[in-house]
C-alpha positions as a Markdown table, in Angstrom:
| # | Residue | x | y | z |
|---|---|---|---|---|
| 1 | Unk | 242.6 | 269.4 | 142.3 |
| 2 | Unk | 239.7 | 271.9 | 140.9 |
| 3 | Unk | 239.8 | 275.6 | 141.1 |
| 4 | Unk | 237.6 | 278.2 | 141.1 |
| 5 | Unk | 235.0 | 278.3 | 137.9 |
| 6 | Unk | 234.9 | 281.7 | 136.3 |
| 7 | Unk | 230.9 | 281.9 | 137.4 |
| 8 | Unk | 232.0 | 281.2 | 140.7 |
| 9 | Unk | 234.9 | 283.4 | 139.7 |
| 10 | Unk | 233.0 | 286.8 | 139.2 |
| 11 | Unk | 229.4 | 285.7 | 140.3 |
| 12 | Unk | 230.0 | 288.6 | 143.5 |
| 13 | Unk | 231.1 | 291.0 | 141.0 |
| 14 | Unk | 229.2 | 290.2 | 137.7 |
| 15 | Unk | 226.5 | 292.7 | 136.3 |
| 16 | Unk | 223.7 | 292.3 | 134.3 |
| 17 | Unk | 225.1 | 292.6 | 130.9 |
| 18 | Unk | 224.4 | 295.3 | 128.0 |
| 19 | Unk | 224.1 | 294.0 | 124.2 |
| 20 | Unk | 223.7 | 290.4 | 125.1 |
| 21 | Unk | 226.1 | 288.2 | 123.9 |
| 22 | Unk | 228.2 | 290.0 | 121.8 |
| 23 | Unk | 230.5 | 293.1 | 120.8 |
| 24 | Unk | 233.5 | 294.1 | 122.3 |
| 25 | Unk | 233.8 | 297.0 | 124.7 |
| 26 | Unk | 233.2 | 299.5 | 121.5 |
| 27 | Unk | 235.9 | 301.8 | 122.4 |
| 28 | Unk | 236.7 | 304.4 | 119.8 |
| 29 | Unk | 238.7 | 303.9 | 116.9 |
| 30 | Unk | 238.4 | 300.0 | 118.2 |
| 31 | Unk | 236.5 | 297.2 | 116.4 |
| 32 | Unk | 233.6 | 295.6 | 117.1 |
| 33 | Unk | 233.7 | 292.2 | 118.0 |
| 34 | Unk | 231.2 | 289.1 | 118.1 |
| 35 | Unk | 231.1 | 285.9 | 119.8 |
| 36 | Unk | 231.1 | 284.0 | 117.2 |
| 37 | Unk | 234.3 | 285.2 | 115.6 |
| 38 | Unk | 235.9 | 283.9 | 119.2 |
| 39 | Unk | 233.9 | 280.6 | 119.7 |
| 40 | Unk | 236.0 | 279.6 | 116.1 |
| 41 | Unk | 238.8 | 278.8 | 118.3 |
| 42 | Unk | 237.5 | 276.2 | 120.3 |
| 43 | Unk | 239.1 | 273.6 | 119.6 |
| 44 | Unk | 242.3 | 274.4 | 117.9 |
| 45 | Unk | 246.2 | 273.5 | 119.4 |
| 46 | Unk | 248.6 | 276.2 | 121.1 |
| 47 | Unk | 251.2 | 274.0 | 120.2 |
| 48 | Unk | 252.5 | 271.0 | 118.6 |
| 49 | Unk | 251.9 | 267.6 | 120.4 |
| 50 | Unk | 255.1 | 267.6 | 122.7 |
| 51 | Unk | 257.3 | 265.2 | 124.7 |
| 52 | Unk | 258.5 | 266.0 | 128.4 |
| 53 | Unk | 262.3 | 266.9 | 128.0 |
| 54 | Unk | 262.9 | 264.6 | 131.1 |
| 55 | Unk | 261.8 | 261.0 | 132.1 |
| 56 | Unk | 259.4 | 261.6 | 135.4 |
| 57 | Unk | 262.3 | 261.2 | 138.1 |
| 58 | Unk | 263.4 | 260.6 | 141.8 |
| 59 | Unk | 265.6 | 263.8 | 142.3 |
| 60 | Unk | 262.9 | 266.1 | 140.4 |
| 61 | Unk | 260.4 | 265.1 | 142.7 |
| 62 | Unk | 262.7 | 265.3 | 145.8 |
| 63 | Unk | 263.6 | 269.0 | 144.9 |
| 64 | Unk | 259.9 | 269.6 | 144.9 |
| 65 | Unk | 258.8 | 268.4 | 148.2 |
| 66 | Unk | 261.7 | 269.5 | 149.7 |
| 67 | Unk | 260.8 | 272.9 | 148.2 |
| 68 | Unk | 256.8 | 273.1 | 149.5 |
| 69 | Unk | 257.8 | 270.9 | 152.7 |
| 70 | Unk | 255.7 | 267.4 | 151.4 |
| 71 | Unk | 257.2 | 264.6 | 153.7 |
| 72 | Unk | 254.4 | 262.1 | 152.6 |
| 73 | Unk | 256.6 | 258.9 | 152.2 |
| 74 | Unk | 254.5 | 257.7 | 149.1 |
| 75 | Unk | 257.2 | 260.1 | 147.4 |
| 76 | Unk | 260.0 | 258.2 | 148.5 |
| 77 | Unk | 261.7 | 254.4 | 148.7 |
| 78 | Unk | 261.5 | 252.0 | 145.1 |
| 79 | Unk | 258.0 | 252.4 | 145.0 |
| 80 | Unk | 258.0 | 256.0 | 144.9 |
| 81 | Unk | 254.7 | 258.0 | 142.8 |
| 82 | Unk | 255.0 | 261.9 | 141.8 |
| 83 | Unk | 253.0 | 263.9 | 143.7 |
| 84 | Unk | 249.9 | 264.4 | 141.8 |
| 85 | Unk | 250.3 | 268.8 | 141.7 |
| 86 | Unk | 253.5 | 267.9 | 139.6 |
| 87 | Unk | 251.5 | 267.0 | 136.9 |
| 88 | Unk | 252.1 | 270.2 | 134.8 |
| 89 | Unk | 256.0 | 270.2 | 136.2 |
| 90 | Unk | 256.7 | 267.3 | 133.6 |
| 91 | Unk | 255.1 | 268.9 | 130.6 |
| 92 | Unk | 257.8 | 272.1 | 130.9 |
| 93 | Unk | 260.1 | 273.6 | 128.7 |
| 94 | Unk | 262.7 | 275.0 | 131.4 |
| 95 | Unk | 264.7 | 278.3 | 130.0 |
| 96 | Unk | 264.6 | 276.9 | 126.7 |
| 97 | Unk | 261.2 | 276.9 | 126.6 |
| 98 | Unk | 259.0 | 274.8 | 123.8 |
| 99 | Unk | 259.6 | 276.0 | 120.1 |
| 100 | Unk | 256.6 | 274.6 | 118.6 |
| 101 | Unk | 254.0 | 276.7 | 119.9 |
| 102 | Unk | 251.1 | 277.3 | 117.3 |
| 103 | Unk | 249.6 | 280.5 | 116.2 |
| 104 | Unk | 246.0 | 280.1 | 117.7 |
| 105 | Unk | 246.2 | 281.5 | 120.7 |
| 106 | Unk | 248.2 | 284.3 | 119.7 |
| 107 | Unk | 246.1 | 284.9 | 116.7 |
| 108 | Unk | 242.9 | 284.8 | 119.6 |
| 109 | Unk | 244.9 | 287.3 | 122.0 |
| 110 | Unk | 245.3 | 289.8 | 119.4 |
| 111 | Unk | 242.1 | 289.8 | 118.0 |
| 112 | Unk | 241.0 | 290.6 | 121.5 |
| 113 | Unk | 243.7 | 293.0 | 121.9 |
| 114 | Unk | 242.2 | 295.0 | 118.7 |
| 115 | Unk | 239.2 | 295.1 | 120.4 |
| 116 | Unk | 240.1 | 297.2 | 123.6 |
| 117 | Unk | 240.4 | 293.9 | 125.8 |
| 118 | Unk | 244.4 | 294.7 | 126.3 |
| 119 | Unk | 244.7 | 293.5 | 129.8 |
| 120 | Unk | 244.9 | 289.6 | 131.3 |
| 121 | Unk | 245.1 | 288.1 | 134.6 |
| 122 | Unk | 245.0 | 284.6 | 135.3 |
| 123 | Unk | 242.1 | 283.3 | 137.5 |
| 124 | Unk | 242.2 | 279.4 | 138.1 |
| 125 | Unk | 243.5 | 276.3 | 137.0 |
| 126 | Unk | 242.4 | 272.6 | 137.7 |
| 127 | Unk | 243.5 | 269.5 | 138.1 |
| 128 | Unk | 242.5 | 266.2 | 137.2 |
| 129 | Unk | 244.7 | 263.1 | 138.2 |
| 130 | Unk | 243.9 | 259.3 | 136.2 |
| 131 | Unk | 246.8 | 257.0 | 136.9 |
| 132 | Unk | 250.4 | 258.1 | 139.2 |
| 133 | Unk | 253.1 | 258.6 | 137.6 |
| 134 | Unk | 256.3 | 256.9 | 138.4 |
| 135 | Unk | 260.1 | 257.7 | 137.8 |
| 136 | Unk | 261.0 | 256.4 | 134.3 |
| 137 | Unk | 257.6 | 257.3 | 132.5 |
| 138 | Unk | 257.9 | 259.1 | 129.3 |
| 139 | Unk | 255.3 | 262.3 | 129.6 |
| 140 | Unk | 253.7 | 263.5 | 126.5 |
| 141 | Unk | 251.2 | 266.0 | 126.2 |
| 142 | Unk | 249.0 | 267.8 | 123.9 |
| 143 | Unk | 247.0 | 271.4 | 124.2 |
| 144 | Unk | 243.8 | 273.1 | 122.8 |
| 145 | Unk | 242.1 | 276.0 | 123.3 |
| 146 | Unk | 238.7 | 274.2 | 125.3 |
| 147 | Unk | 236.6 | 276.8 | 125.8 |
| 148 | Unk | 236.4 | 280.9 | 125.3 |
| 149 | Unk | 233.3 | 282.1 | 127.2 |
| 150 | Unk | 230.9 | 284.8 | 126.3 |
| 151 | Unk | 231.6 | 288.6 | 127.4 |
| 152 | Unk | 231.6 | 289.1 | 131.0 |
| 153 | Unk | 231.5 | 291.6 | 133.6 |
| 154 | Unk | 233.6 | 292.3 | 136.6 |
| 155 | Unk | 235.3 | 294.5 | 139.0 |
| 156 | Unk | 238.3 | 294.5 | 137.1 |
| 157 | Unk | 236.4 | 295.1 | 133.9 |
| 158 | Unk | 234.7 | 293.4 | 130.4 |
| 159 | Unk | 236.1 | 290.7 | 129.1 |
| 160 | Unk | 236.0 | 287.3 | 127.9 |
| 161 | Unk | 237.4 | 283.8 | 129.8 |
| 162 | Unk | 239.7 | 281.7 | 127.9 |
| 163 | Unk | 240.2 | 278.0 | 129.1 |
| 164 | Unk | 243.2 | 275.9 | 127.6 |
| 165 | Unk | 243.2 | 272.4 | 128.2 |
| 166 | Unk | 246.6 | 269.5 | 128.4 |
| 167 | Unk | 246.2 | 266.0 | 128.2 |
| 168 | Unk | 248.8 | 264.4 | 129.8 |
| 169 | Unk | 250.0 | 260.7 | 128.9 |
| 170 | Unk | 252.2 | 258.5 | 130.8 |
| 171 | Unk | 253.8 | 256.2 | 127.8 |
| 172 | Unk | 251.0 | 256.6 | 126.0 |
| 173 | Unk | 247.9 | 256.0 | 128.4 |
| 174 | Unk | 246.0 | 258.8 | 129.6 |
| 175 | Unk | 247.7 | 260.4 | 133.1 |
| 176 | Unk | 245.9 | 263.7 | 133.5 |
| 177 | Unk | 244.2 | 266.7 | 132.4 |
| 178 | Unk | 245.4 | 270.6 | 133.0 |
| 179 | Unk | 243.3 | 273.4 | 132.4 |
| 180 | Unk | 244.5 | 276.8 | 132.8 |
| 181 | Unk | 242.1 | 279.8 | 133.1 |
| 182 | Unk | 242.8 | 283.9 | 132.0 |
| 183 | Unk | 240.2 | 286.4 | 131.9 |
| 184 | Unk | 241.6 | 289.0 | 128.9 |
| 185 | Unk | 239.5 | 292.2 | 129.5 |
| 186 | Unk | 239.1 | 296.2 | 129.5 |
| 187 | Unk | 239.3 | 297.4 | 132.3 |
| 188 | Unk | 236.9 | 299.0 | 134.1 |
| 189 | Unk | 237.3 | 303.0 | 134.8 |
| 190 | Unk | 237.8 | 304.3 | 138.3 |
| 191 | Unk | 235.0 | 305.9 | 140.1 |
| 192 | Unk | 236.5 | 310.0 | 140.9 |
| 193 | Unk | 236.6 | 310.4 | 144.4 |
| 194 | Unk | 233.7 | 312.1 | 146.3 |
| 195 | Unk | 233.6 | 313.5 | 149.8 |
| 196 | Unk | 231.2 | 311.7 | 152.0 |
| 197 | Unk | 232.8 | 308.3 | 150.9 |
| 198 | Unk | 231.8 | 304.8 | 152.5 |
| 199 | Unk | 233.8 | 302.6 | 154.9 |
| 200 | Unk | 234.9 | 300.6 | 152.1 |
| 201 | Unk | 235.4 | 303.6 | 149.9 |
| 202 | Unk | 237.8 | 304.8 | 152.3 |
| 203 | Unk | 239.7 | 301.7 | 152.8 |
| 204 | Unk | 240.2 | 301.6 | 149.1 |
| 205 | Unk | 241.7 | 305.2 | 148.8 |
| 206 | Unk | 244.1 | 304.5 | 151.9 |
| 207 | Unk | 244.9 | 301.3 | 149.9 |
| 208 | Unk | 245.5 | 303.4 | 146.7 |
| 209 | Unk | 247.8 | 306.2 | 149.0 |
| 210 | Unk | 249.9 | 303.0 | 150.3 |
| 211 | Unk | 251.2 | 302.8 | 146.3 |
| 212 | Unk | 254.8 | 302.9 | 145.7 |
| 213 | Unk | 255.2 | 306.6 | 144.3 |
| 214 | Unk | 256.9 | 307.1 | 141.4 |
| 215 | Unk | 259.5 | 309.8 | 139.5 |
| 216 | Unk | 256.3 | 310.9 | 137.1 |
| 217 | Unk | 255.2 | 312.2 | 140.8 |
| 218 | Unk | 258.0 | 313.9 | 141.7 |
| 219 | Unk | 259.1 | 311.6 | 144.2 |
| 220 | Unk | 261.8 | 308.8 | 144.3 |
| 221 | Unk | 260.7 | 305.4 | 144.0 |
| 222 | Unk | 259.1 | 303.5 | 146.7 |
| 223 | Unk | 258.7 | 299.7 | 147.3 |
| 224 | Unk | 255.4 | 298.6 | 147.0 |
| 225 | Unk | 253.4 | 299.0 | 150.0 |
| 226 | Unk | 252.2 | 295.8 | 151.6 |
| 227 | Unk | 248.8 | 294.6 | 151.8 |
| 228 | Unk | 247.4 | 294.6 | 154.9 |
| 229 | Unk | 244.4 | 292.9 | 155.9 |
| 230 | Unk | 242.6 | 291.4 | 159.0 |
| 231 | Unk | 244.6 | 288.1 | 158.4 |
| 232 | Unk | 247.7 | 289.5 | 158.6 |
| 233 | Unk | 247.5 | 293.0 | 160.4 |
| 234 | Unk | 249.3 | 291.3 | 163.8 |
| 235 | Unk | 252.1 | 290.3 | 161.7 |
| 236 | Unk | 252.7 | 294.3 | 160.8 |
| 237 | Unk | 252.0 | 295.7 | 163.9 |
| 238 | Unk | 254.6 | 293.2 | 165.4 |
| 239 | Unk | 256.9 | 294.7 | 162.7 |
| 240 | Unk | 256.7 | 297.8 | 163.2 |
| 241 | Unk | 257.2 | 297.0 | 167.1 |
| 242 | Unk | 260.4 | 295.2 | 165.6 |
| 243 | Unk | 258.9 | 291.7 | 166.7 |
| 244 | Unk | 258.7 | 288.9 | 164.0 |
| 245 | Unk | 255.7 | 287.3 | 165.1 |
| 246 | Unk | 255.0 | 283.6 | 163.4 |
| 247 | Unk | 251.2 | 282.5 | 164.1 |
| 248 | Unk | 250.3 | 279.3 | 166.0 |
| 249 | Unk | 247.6 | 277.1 | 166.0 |
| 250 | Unk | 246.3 | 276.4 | 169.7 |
| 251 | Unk | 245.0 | 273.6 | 168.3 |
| 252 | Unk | 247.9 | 271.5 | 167.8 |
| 253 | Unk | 250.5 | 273.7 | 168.0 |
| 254 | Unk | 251.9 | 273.6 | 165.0 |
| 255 | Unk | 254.0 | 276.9 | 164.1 |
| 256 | Unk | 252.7 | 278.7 | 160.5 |
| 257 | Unk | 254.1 | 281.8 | 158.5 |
| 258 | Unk | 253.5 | 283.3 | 156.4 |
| 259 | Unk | 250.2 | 284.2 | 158.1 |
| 260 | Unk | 246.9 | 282.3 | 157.1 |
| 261 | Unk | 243.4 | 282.4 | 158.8 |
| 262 | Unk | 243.5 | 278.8 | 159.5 |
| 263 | Unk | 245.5 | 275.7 | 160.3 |
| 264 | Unk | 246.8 | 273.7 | 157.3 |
| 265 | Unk | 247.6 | 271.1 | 159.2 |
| 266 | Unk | 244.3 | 270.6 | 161.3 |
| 267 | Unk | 242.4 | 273.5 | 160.5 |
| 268 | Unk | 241.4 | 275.1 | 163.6 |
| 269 | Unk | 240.6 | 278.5 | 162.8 |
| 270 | Unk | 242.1 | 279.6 | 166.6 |
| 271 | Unk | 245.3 | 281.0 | 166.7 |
| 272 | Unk | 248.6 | 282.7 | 169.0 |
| 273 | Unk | 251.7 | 283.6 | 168.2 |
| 274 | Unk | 255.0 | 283.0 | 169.1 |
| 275 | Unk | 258.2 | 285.8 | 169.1 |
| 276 | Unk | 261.1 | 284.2 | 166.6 |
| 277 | Unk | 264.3 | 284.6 | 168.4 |
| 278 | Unk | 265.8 | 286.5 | 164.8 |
| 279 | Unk | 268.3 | 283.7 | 164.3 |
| 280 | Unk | 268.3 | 281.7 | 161.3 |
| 281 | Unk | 269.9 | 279.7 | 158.2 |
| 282 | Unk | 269.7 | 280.5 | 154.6 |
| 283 | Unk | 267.7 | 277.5 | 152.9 |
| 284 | Unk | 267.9 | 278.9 | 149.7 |
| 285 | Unk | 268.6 | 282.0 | 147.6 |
| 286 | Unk | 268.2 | 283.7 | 143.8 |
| 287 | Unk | 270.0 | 286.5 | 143.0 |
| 288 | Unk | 268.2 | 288.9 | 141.0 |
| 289 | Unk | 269.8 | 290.7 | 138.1 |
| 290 | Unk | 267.4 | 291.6 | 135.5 |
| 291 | Unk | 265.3 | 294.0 | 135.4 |
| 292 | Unk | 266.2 | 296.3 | 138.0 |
| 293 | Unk | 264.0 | 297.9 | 140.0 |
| 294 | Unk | 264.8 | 301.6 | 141.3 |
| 295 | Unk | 262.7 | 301.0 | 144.3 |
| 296 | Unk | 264.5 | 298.0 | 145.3 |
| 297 | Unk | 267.5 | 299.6 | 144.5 |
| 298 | Unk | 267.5 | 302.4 | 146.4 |
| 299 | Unk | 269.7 | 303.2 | 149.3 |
| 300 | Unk | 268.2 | 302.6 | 153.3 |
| 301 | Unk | 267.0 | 305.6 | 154.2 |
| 302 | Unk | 267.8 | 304.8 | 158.4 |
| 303 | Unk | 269.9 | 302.7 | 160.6 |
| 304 | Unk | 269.2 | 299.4 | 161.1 |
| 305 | Unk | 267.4 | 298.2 | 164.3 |
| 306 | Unk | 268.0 | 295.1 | 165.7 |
| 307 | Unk | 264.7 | 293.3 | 167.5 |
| 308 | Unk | 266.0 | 293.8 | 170.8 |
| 309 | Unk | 266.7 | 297.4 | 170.6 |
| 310 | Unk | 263.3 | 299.0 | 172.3 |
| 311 | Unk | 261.2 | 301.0 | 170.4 |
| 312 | Unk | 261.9 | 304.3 | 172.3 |
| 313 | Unk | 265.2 | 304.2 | 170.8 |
| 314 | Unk | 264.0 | 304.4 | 166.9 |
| 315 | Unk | 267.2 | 305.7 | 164.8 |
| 316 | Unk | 265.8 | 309.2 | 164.1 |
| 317 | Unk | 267.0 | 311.5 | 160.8 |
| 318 | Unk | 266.3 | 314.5 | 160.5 |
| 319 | Unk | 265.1 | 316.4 | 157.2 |
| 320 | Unk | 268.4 | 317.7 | 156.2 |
| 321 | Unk | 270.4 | 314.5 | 157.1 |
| 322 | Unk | 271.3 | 312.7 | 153.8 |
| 323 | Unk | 270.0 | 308.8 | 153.5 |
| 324 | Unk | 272.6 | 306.2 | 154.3 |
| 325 | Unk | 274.5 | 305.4 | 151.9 |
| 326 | Unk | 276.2 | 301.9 | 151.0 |
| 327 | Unk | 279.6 | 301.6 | 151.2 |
| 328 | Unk | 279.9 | 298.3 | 150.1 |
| 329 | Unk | 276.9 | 296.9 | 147.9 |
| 330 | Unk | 275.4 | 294.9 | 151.1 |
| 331 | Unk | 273.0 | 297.2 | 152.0 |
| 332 | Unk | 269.3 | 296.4 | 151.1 |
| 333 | Unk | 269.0 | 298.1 | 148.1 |
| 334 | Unk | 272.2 | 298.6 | 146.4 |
| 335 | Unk | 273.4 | 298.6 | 142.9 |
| 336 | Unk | 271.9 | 295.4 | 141.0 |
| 337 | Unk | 272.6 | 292.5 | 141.6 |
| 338 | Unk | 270.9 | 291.7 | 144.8 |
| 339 | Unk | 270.0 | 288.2 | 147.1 |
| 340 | Unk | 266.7 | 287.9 | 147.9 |
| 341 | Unk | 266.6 | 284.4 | 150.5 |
| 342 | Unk | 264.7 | 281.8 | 151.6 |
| 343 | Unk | 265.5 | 281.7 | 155.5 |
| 344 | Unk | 264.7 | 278.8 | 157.8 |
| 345 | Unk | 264.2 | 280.9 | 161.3 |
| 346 | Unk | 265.4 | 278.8 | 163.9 |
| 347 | Unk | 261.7 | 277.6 | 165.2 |
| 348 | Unk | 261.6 | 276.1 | 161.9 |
| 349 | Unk | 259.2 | 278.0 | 159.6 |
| 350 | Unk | 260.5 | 279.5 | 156.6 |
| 351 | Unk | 260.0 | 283.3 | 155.0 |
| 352 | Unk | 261.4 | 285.2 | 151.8 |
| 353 | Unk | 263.9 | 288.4 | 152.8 |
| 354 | Unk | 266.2 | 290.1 | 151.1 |
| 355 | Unk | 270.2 | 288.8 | 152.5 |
| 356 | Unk | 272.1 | 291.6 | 153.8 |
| 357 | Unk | 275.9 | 292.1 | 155.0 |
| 358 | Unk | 277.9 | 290.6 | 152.0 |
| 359 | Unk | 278.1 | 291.1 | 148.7 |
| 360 | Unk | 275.5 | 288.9 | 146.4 |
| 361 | Unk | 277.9 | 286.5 | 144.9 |
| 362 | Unk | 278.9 | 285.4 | 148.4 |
| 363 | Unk | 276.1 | 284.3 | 149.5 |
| 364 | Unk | 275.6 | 280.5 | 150.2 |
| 365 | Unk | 272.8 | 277.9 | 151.2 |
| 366 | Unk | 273.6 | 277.5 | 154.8 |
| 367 | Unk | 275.2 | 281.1 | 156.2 |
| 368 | Unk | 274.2 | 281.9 | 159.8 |
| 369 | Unk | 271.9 | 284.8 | 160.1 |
| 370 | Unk | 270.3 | 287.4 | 162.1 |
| 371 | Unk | 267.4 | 289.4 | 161.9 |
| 372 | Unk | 267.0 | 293.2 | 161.7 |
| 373 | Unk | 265.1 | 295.9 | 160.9 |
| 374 | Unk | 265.7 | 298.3 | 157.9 |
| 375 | Unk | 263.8 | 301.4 | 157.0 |
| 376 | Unk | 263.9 | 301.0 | 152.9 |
| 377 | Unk | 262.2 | 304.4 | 152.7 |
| 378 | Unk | 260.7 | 307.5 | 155.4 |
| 379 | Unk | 257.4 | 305.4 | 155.8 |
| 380 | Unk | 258.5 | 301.9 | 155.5 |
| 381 | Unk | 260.6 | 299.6 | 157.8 |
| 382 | Unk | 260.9 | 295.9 | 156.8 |
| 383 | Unk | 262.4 | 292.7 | 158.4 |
| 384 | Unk | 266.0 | 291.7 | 156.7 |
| 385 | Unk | 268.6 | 288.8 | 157.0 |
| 386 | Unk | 272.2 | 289.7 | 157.8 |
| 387 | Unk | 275.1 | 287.5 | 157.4 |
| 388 | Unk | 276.4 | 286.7 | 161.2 |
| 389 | Unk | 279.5 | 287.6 | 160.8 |
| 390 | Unk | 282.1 | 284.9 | 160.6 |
| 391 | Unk | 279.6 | 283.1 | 158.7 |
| 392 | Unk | 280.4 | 283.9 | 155.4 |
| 393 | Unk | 283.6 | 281.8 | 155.4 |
């Protein structure tokens, strides 16, 4: 599996580059920084040589392609393989994490930190697969910093590319090699906003309006406002119709969601879409405790609307009607703790939602539920999960 090179990366957004090879983004009271005091790294460990904490095994890899939906039988009967995208899955530390991490790549982020390139965002990683591996193989594993490039330019600002590299061994032989990718940059500053802006100048200010608001501006805080693009626009405007629309290929009919411009299954770019009926099963769950969020947390600001209710009959509130308030921590949004679910709909695609109706710590793989519709704020309505009743016995 290969991803995406940083020149292929930023070669859209790159820009001819001033100083050459060399100093850091010069920001005041910053200091300067060369190339050659990063390229020194090349070559060292982030960590110790480690050892998998767990033989490669049959219900690891079962949880995993039940998890992204893999059916391939190679992954299954006594001659069973790992799928080949695990191959970073065995090398893990779980909560525990790995306590013999070196001091080379902290010592490189820090140098770059001093030198005004405070922000990172990963990019790519790739895969490269030599031999399967098979339950009862020992993984070890060993990583180096491969490669930190030279200062480059891109929409989201200067920086420099780091590539770290794993070699993973399968009893000792040679299994496969993971290489992760971050770009550590300073960010580029925002252009003011003029009248007489472009198309695309326009579409990013109505993209910067849709941003959650905060207390700093006065107003309570929002959820996040989703993205919305040309791939996914009919799945919004069926939400705020109170439809749950799930895309499907007319090619060979196979049902998709969340919404992608293609066909993963036989890549016809030509698409419909069929209405989900709102019932469903909760395939799995997390409850999330830590941190809270104040937009998440929030009280729903309307009544909820069921999918079959019409339009015409939107809940209404008027500006001197208080929110709802929750009565008894099931309402999207109250106190911490909350579920947030994995639902199988019943045509048989899944999506993420938050679980509404009981309390978090009753909440089980398996509960009956219905769709709705929840206003989280004045602008925003969203699709939630409510416990059928009955079903939480």
């Amino acid at each position: 599996m290969s991803g995406v090179s940083p020149e292929e990366q930023t070669a859209a957004d790159e820009e001819p580059e001033v100083g050459g090879r060399g100093r850091g983004p010069g920001r005041l009271g910053t200091p300067e920084l060369t190339y050659e005091q990063l390229k020194v790294y090349e070559g060292r460990p982030t960590s110790a040589p480690g050892v998998g904490k767990d033989l490669v095994n049959e219900p690891m890899i079962r949880h995993w392609c039940e998890a992204v939906g893999d059916t391939n039988p190679a992954y299954r009967g006594p001659d069973a393989i790992a799928p080949p995208t695990m191959l970073q899955a065995w090398t893990m530390g779980g909560l525990s994490g790995h306590a013999d991490r070196s001091g080379a790549y902290d010592e490189l982020s820090g140098l770059l930190d001093s030198a005004g390139y405070t922000s990172i965002v990963a990019t790519d990683c790739e895969q490269e697969y030599l031999r399967p591996l098979r339950p009862g193989d020992r993984i070890s594993f060993d990583s180096v910093i491969e490669s930190v490039s030279e200062r480059k330019t891109t929409k989201l600002g200067t920086g420099h590319f780091i590539t770290t590299r794993m070699d993973v061994r399968a009893n000792g032989e040679a299994a496969g090699t993971h290489r992760f990718r971050v770009l550590k940059y300073a960010p580029a500053a925002r252009p003011p906003k003029t009248a007489g802006r472009s198309s695309t100048a326009g579409q990013q200010s109505k993209a910067a309006e849709q941003q959650p608001k905060t207390a700093e501006s006065g107003s309570a805080p929002r959820r996040p406002r989703p993205v919305i693009n040309r791939d996914n626009a009919g799945f919004w405007e069926g939400v705020r119709d109170h439809r749950l629309l799930i895309q499907r290929c007319t090619g060979c009919r196979t049902l998709r969601f969340p919404w992608l411009p293609g066909c993963n299954t036989c890549g016809s770019p030509e698409w419909d879409t069929v209405e989900a009926s709102g019932a469903g099963t909760v395939f799995s769950y997390v409850v999330m405790h830590h941190p809270p969020f104040p937009a998440f947390t929030a009280p729903a600001q309307r009544p909820a609307r069921t999918p079959d209710q019409p339009p015409a009959q939107r809940p209404a509130r008027t500006p001197d009607q208080p929110p709802a308030q929750p009565s008894d921590g099931t309402r999207p949004g109250a106190a911490t703790p909350y579920a947030v679910g994995l639902i199988e709909l019943s045509e048989g695609v899944r999506m993420v939602s938050n679980i509404v109706g009981v309390p978090y710590d009753k909440v089980r793989i398996g509960m009956p539920v219905r769709l709705e519709f929840l206003w989280v704020d004045e602008e925003l309505e969203l699709p939630f999960f409510r416990v059928v009743e009955g079903g939480e016995g």
